[in-house]
C-alpha positions, -999 to 999 in steps of 0.1 A, spaced: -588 -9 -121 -555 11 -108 -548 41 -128 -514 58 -123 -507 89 -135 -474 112 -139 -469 143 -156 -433 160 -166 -436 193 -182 -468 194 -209 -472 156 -214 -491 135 -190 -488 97 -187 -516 77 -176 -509 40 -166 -545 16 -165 -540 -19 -151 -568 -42 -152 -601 -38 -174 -616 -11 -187 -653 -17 -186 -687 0 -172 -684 -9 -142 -649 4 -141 -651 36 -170 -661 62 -140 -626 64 -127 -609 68 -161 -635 94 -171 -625 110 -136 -588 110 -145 -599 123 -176 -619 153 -161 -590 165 -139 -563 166 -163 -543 197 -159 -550 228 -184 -517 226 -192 -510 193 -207 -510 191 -244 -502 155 -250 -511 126 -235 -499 91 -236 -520 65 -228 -499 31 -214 -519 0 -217 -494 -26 -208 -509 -40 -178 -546 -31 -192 -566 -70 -198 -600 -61 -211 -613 -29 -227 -649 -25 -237 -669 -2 -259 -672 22 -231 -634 24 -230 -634 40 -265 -658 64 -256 -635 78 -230 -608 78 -252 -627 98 -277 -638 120 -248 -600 121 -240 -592 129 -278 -618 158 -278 -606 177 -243 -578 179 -259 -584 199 -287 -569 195 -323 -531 213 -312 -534 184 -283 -519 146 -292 -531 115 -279 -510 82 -280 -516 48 -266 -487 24 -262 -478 -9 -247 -514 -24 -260 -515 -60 -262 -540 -90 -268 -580 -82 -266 -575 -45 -257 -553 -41 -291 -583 -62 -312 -607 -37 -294 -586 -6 -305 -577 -21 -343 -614 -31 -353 -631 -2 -343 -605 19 -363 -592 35 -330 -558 32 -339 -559 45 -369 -577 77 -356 -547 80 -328 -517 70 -350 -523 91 -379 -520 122 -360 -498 153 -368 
């Protein structure tokens, strides 16, 4: 998995490309981990993201909590399984229905 990531003033962009998985989950969760004290919104990109398992939510809840309740969290761009992933298990829902 590539992860990208670009900040500009208090949001921060992350980029995935490729799948999301266990085998894969350490290097988000290590993105995750170093995310500057300063950002208060993140946007997820999943456009070139294939495959997202169960784990993959877990980071994104972890994600979700770092940020605290001022913080936001949005994904865009997702497409195809890692949108049915997001949609069944109510993950978009949770992210969408923010402030």
């Amino acid at each position: 998995m590539k992860i990208t990531a670009e900040q500009k003033d208090t949001t921060l962009t992350i980029k995935l490309e490729g799948k999301l998985n266990s085998l894969t989950e350490h290097e988000f969760r290590k993105e995750i981990d170093t995310i500057p004290s300063d950002v208060v919104s993140v946007i997820l990109d999943f456009a070139k993201l294939t495959y997202m398992s169960s784990i993959g939510l877990v980071q994104i809840y972890n994600l979700r909590k770092k940020l605290g309740k001022e913080g936001t969290l949005k994904i865009i761009n997702a497409q195809g399984i890692v949108k049915s992933v997001l949609e069944i298990s109510g993950t978009d829902i949770l992210l969408f229905n923010q402030k």
